[in-house]
C-alpha positions in Angstrom: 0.0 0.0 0.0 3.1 2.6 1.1 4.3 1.4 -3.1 1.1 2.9 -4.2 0.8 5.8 -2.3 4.3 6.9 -3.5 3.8 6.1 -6.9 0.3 8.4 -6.3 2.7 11.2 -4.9 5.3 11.0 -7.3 3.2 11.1 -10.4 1.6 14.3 -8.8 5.0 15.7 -8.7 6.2 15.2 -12.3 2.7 16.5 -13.3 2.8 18.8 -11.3 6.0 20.3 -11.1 8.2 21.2 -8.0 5.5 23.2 -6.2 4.0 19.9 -5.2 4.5 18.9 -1.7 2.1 17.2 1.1 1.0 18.4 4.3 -1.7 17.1 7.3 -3.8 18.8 9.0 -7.2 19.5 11.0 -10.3 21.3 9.1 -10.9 24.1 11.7 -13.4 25.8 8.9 -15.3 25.1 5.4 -15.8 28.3 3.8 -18.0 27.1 1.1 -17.5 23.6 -1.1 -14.4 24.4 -2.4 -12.5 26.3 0.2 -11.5 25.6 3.4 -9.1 26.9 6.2 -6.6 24.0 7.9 -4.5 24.1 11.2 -1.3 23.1 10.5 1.3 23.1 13.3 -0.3 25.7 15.0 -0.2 27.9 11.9 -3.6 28.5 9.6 -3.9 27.7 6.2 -6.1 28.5 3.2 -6.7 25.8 0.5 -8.9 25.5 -2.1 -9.4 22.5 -4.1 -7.7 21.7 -6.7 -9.3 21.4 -10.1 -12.9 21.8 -9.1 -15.3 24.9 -8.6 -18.2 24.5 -5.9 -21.2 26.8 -6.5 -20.9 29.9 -4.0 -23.3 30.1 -0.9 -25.6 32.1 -2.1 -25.9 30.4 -5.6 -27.9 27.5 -6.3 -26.6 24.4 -4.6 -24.0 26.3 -3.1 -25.3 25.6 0.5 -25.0 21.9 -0.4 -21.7 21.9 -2.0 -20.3 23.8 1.8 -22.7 20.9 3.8 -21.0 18.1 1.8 -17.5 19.1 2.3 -18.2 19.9 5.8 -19.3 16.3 6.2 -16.2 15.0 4.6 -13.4 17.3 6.1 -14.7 19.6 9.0 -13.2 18.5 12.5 -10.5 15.7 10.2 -7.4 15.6 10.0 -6.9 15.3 6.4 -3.8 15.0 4.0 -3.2 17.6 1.3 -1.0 17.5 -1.6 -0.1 21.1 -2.4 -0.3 21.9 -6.4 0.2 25.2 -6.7 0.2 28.2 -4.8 -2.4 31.3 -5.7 -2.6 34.5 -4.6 -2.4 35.5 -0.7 -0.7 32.6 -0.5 -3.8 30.2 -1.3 -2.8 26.9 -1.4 -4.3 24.9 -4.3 -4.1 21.2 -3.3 -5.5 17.3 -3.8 -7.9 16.6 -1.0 -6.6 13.0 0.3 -9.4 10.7 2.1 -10.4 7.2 2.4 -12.2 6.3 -0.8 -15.6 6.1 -0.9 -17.9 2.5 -0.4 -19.8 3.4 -3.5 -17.5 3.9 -6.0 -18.4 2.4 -9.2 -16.8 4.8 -11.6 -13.7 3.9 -11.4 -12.8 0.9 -10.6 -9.0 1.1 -10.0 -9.2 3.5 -7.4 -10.9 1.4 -4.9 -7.3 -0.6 -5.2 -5.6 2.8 -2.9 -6.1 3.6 0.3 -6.4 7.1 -0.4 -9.0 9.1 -2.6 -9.2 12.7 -3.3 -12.0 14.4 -2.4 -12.1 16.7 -5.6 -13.1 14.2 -7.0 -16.2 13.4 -4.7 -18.0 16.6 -4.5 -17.3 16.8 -8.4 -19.1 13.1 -8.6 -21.7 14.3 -6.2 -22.8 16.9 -8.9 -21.8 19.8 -6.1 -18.3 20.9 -8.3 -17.4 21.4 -12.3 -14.5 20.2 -13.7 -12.1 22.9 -14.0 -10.4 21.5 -17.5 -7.4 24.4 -17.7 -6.3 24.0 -14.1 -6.3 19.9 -14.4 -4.4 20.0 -17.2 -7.3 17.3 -19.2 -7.6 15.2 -16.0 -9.8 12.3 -17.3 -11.2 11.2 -13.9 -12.4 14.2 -13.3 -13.5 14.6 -16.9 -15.7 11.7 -16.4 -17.1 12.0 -12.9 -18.7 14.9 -13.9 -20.1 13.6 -17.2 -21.3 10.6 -15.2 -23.1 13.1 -12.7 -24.5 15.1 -15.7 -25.9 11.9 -16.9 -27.6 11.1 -13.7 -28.7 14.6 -13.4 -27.3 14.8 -9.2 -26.7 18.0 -7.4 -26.7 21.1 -9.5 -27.3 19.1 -12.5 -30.7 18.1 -11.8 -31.7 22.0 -12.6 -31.9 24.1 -15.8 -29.1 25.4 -17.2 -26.7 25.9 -14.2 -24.0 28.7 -14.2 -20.7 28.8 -13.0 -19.5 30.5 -9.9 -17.8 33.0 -12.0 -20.9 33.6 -14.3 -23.0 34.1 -11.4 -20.6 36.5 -9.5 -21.0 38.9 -12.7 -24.6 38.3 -12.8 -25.4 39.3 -9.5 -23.2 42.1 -9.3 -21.0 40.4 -6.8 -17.4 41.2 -8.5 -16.3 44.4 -8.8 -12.6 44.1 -9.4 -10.8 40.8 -10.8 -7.4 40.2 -10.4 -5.4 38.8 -13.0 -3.1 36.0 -11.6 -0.8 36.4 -14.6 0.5 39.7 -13.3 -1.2 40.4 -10.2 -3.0 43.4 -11.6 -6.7 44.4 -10.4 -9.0 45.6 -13.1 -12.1 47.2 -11.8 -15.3 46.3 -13.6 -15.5 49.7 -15.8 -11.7 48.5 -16.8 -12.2 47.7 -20.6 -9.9 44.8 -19.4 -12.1 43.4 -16.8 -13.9 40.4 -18.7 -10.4 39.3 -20.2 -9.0 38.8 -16.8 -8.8 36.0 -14.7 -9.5 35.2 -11.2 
């Protein structure tokens, strides 16, 4: 089992590159279904999880998205593999858990002791797939396919909207800040809907 986990951990790393690292620690708070804030060594840390987008609070299914992570992670000590590292030093990491009794997606997985809970919320129709930050991951590609299929979670409504669609909808964002060069455009900026989060 240790010969899989390393293998797990070192493929992340040559994906990844030489930001990826692990770390454990205790869920002292779920901010929504795709952020949460983790005590680590006395010392508090934001992560967000990597390669998926939870629906905000406020936003359809959002409320859902925050309960299920909270059920996973809240009060855990949990293992994180750090990916990348955002702005106010966010970290972006795999969520590592136990993997789930249900699984019949994928098969292989059930073989590791370790699953990561992107991938859950995404298969429990509470995330997207975010397909530029994952670099084409295919798991994740088809857990959400699968749960678009089976019409769960936000799925099972009309037409659902991204997180950063309904942020501009409602009026929420007024400034992005592009992570390419750490510049804020405001929303009269004629550069605001080019820029990234």
């Amino acid at each position: 089992m240790r010969l899989i986990t390393y293998l797990l951990f070192t493929a992340l790393f040559i994906v990844y590159g030489e930001e990826t690292k692990t770390f454990t620690g205790k869920v002292i708070k779920v901010i929504d279904g795709n952020y949460c804030v983790v005590l680590v060594e006395k010392k508090e840390i934001n992560v967000r999880l990597f390669g998926v987008d939870a629906p905000d609070t406020g936003q359809p299914f959002g409320k859902e998205a925050k309960k299920k992570l909270t059920e996973l992670i809240f009060g855990k000590k949990v293992k994180f593999v750090q990916i990348d590292i955002g702005f106010n030093k966010l970290r972006i990491c795999q969520v590592i858990s136990t993997p789930p009794e249900t699984s019949t997606t994928i098969n292989h997985q059930k073989l590791l002791d370790q699953w990561p809970l992107n991938y859950t919320m995404v298969q429990s129709g509470l995330a997207w797939h975010l397909y530029k930050e994952t670099r084409n991951d295919r798991v994740l590609a088809g857990l959400e396919l699968e749960a678009r299929k089976k019409k769960i979670g936000l799925w099972a409504g009309k037409d659902p909207i991204t997180p950063l669609e309904w942020r501009i909808k409602n009026d929420v964002v007024n400034h992005w800040l592009n992570t390419q060069n750490d510049r804020r455009h405001k929303k009269t900026c004629r550069w605001f809907k080019r820029s990234q989060l």
